[in-house]
N, C-alpha and C positions, 0 to 999 in steps of 0.2 A: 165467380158464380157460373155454374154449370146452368144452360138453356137446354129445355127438349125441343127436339125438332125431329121433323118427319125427314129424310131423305131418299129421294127415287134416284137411282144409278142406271143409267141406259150407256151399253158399250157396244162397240160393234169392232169385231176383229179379225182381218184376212191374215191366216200362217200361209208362210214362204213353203209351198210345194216343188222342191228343187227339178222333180220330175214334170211338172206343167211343162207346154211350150209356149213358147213366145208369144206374145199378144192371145192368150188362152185366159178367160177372166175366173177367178176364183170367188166362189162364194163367200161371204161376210158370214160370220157366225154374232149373234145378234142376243141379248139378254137383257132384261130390264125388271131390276129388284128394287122393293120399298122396304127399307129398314128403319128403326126409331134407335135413336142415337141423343148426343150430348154436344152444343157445342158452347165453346168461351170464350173472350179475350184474354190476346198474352201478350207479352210485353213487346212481341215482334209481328203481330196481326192475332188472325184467328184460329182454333184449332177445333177441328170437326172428330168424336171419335164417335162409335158404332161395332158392337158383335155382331158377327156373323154363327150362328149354330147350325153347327153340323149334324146331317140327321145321319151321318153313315160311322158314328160313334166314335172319330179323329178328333173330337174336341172342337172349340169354341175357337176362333181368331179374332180377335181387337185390332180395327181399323186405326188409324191416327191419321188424320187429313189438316198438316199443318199449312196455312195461306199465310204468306209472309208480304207483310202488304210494302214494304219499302223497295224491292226488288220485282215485284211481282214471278217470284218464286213458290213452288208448290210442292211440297213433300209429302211422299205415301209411305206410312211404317205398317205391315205387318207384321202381327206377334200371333203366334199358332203352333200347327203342326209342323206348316211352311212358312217361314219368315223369308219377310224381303222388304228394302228398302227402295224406294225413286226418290229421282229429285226431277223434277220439271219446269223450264226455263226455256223461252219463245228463242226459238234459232238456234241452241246451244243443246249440247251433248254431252252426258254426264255419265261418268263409270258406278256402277249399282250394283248392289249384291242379291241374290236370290238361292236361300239355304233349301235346297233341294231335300233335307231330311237325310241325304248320304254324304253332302258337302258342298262347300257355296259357293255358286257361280258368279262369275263378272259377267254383268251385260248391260250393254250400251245403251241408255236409254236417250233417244233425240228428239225432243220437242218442235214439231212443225209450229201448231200454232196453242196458242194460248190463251184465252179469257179469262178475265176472274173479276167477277163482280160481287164478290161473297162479302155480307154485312151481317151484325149482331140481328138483323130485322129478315135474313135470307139471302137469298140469290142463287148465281151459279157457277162452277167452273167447270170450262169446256177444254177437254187437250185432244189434240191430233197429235201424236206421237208413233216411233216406231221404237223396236225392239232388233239390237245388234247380237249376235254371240258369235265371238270371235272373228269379230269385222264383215258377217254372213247377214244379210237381212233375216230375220228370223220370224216379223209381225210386223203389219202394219194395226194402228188401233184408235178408236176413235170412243174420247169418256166423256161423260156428261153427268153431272152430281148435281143435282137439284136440292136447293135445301127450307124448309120452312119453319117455322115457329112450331111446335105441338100444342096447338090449340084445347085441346080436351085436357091438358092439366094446368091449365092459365087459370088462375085462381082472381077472383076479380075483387 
């Protein structure tokens, strides 16, 4: 059984300026969207999906935000214009794909830290993570996914 929910996405994300200097702080670039999405249980936790539409006529992307509650594992599949897969896991570093739309790149994805309190009733999952491409820090990134019931179509 698919559930409506609201979810708010707050990220904040410093790229690797190869040209900075040394102890030179770079600005966070900062965004926080509310989209209305689906979520279920499956037979390995829970899975959160959600469109994103595009207003610059590139088409529609489908989120997949599987929580894998044995492992405390967290997978992002996008399907779009740009596809790309993560896997997210507290301490550990995972090889990932990102199809660039010309051909797909491997990039390191390394989970600093990890939350996940995600339940059939809401919650949240928090990653501090960074972003490798070819051994080069490339992003540092900080997500937050809030998730709630959709109350306005709870039929009583």
């Amino acid at each position: 059984m698919r559930i409506p929910i609201n979810i708010q996405i707050e990220s904040e994300r410093v790229y690797n300026d190869l040209a900075s200097r040394p102890g030179q702080e770079l600005e966070p670039e900062t965004s926080k969207v509310k989209v209305n999405g689906y979520m279920k249980k499956t037979k390995d936790g829970i899975q959160v999906e959600y469109t994103e539409h595009e207003d610059s006529g590139m088409g529609n992307t489908v989120t997949t935000i599987s929580s894998f509650s044995d492992n405390n594992v967290v997978s992002v599949n996008r399907v779009g214009q740009l596809n790309s897969h993560m896997v997210f896991e507290q301490g550990k570093c995972h090889t990932c794909i990102y199809d660039t739309g010309f051909f797909p790149m491997q990039l390191r994805v390394c989970t600093k830290e990890l939350t996940n309190n995600l339940t059939l009733d809401g919650g949240k999952i928090n990653i501090d993570y960074s972003i490798e491409i070819v051994g080069n820090l490339a992003e540092k990134n900080k997500l937050l996914l809030s998730v709630s019931p959709d109350k306005s179509v709870i039929i009583s």
